[in-house]
N, C-alpha and C positions, 0 to 999 in steps of 0.2 A: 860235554864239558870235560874236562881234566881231571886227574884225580884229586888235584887239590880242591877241585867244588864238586867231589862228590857229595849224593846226598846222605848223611848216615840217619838212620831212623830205625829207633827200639820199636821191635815189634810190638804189634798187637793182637793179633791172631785172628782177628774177628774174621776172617773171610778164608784162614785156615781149613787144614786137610786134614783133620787129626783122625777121622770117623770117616776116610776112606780107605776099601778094602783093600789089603792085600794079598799076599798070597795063601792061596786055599779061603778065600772070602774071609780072612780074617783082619778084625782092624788094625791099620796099617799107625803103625809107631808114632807122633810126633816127628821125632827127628830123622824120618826115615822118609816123612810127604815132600812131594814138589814143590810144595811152599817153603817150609824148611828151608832146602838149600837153594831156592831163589832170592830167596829174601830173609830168612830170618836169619839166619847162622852168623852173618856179616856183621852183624850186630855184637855177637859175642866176642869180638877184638878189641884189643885195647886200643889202638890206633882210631878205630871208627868212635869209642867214646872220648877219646882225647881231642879229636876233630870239634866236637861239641864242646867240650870243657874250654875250648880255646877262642869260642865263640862269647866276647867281652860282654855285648849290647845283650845278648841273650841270656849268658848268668848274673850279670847287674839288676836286670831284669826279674827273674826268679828270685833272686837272694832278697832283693828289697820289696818283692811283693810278702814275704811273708817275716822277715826280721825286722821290717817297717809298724808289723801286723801283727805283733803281737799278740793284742789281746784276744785279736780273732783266735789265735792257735792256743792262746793257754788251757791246759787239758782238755783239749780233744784229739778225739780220736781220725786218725788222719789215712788216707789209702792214697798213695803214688802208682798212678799204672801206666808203665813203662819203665821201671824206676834206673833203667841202666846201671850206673856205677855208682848210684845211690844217692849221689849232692842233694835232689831236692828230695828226700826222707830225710837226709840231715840237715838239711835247712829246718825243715817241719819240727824236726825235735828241738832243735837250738830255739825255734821262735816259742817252742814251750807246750804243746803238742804229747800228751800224754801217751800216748800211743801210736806208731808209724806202720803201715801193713806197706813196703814196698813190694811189689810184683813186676818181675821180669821173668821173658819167658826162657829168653837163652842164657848162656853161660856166664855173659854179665853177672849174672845174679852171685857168683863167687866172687868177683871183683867188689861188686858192690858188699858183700857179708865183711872182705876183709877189709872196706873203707871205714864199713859202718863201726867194726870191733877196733879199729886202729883208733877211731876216734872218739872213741868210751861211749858209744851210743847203742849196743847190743841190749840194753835191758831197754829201750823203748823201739827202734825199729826192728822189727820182723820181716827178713826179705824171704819172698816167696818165689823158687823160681817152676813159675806155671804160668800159661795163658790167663789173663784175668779173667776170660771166661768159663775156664775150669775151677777158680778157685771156689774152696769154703768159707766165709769168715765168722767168729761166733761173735759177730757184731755189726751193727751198723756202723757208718761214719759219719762224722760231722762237715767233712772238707773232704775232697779230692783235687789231685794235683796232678797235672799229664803234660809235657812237652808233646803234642801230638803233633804239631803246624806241619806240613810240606809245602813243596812249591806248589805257591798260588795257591795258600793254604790248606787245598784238602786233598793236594795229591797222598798217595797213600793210604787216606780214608781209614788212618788213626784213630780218628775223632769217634767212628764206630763205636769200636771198644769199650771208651770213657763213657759213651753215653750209656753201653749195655751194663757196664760199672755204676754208674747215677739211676739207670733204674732199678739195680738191685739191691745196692748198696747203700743208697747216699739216702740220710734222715731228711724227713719234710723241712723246709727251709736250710738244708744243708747248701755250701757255698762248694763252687766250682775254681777254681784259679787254673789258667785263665776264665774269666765268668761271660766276656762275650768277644766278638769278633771280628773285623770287616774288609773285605778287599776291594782296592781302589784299583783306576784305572787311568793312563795321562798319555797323552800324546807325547812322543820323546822324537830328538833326532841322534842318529847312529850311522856310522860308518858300514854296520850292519849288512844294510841292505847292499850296498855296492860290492862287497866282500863276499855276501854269501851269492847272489845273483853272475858273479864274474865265476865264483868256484862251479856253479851249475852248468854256465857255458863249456870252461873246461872239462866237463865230464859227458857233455854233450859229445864235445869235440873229440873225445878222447873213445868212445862206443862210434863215432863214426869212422874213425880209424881202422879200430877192433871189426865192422862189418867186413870192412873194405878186406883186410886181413882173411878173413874168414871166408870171402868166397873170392881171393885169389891162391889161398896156401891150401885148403879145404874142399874146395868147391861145393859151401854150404852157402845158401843165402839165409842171415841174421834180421834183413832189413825189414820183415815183418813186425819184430820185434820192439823199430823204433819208438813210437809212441808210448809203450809201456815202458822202457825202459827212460823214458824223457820224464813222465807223469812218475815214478818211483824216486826219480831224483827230486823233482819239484818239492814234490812230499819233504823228501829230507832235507834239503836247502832253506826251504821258502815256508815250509807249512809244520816243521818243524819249531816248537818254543824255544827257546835263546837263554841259557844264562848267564846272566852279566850282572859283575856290581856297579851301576851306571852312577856318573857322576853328579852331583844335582843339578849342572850345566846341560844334562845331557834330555833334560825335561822343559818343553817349548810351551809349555799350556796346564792350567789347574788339573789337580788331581781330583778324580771326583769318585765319592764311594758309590762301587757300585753292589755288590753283597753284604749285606751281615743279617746277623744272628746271634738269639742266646743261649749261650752256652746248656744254660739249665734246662730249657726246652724243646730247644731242635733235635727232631728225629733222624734217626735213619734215613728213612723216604723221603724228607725235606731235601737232606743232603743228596740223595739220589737222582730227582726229578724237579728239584727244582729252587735250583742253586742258577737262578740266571736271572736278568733283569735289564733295564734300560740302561744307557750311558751318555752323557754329556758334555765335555771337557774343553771348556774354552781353552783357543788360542793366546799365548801372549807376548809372544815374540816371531814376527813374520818372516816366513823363508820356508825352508823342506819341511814336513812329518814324514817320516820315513818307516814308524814303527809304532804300537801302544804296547806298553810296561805294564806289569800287575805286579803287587804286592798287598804287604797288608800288616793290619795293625789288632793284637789281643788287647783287651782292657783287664785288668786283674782288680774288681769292684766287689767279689765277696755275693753276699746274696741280701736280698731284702729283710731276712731276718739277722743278717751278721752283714753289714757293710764294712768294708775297710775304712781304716782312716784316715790309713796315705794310699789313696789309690794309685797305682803303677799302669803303666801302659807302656807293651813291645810293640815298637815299632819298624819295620824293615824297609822304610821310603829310603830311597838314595840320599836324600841332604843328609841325614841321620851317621853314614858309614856304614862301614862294611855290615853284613850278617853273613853265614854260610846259606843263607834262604838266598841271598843277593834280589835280583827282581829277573820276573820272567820277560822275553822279550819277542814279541808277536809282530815279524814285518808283514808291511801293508801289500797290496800287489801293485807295487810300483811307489812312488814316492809323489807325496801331494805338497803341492803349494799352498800356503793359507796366508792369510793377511790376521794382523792382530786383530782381534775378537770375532772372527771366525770360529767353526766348534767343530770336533769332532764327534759326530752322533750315530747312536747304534743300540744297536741289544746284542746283550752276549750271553751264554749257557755253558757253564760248565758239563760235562757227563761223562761216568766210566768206560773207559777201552769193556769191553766185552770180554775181548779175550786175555784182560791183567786187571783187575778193576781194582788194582792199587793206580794206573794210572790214570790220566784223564783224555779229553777233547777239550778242547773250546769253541763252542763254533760263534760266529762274530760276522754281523752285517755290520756295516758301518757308512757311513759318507762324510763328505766335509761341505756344513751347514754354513753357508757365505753369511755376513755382518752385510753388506750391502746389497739393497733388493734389486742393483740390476745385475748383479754379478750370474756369470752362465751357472746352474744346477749341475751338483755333482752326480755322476751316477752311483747307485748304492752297490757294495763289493761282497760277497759273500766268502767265509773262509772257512775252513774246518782245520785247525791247527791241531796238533797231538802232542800232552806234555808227560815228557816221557818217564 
């Protein structure tokens, strides 16, 4: 994607290098790990948090889960982890929040001191700029508050952190915002498919050239090579996730949830191993599926012993508008025809790249379940897509 739908995302450390060695086995800096400057540092620009400030649905969102929410915030004590450029610590104090512990790990954290001081709020938020998992606090919380989401909610695997924050930090029946979760799934049609499948042929075409090239100027033969080099493109093309802010037009059939979870309770390992489940998605207008969309929806409902009163809910489905999450876009291997009430059915499994376990997989069987029982059986497609 472009750099306008970059993703920006305040770190969170949890999967951090801080406590490896380096030179002469000694431990190696913070700012000095390969995480650092792969991922954290980008963070520390104004630009990557201005990105976010400029996202409407997503501070509407925030600002009215807790200035809605008053009573929930009146003095307590509150911890923001991620807290970037500081908005929601000052949201937290404005809704009346006695106390704000923002933590950010990169240099945000000045951005955010001089928002917090410009806006007479220094004697209630405290920004802290540390890994939330290094910090001390001489206190528990009553609330935490984290923008963690990425694409297809747990890219990133933000959500870490907050929970390693909720079990150190956060008092019994303390509330989380957002408090739970869900990613859905819908059959969409897209030009997609026809766009990215034409660019694959041309790079097909374009390495058969390059062979040709090669063992007439050379006299090397490349052609061993062709099927790796065919299977590498596939990847990037076709098995590659997509992002787009898709129209609500651009969605043929119910969306149907297929993950969620509560905030307050979901683990680490939950999120690791088993973050996958079945899918279902009726058809409802007959012609191509070409693609299935994920995105997803927070609920901000407070906790069983502080519920909200005006409960809020982000939501980043296409009819909604824009978000910088947009929706992820997973094409099929080839494009199917369905008739209305027809379904698209499958299981699908989120899981960590290995080698970046900020990103993910998907991996996705699917078929399309005919409405008419003498219609021919689809056969089921396997895909392992990677979202990057």
């Amino acid at each position: 994607r472009g750099p306008t739908h970059c993703r920006r995302r305040r770190p969170r450390g949890q999967m951090g290098d801080a406590s490896a060695a380096g030179v002469d086995g000694q431990p190696e800096k913070f700012e000095d790990t390969t995480e650092y400057a792969n991922y954290f540092v980008t963070y520390g620009y104004l630009y990557h948090q201005k990105q976010m400030l400029e996202d409407h649905l997503r501070m509407v969102s925030y600002r009215d889960a807790m200035l809605k929410n008053r009573a929930q915030f009146a003095g307590k004590v509150v911890l923001d982890v991620g807290a970037g450029s500081g908005v929601l610590s000052i949201w937290a104090a404005q809704a009346g929040a006695k106390k704000v512990y923002a933590v950010e790990a990169t240099d945000a954290a000045k951005f955010a001191r001089m928002v917090v001081e410009h806006n007479g709020l220094a004697g209630v938020v405290e920004v802290i700029q540390k890994k939330v998992e290094d910090i001390e606090l001489p206190e528990k919380v009553d609330i935490i508050v984290s923008e963690w989401m990425g694409y297809m909610l747990l890219r990133e695997s933000m959500l870490d952190s907050v929970i390693i924050a909720r079990d150190r930090w956060l008092k019994p029946g303390g509330a989380l915002y957002p408090s739970k979760a869900t990613v859905y799934l819908a059959p969409i049609r897209t030009p997609l498919l026809v766009e990215r499948s034409t660019q694959l042929t041309s790079a097909l075409n374009e390495w058969g050239s390059f062979a040709q090239y090669m063992k007439d100027e050379h006299g090397i033969a490349v052609d061993c090579l062709n099927k790796a080099y065919e299977e590498e493109h596939k990847g990037y093309f076709l098995k590659t996730a997509q992002w787009k802010s898709l129209s609500a037009d651009s969605v043929v059939g119910e969306a149907c949830a297929w993950y969620s979870f509560d905030c307050a309770t979901v683990t680490i390992e939950e999120l690791k191993t088993k973050a996958s489940g079945p899918f279902l998605c009726a058809v409802n207008t007959s012609g191509p599926v070409h693609a299935l969309a994920g995105w997803f929806d927070v609920e901000f409902n407070g906790s069983a012993d502080s519920p909200t009163e005006t409960p809020v809910t982000l939501s980043t489905a296409p009819h909604l508008g824009y978000t910088h999450w947009g929706q992820q876009v997973f094409l099929l291997s080839g494009q199917m025809f369905a008739d209305r009430g027809d379904a698209v059915q499958g299981q699908g499994a989120l899981a960590r790249q290995p080698h970046n376990p900020r990103t993910l997989f998907f991996d996705v069987t699917y078929t399309l379940r005919r409405a008419r029982p003498d219609a021919a059986e689809e056969h089921k497609r396997t895909i392992r897509y990677t979202i990057d």
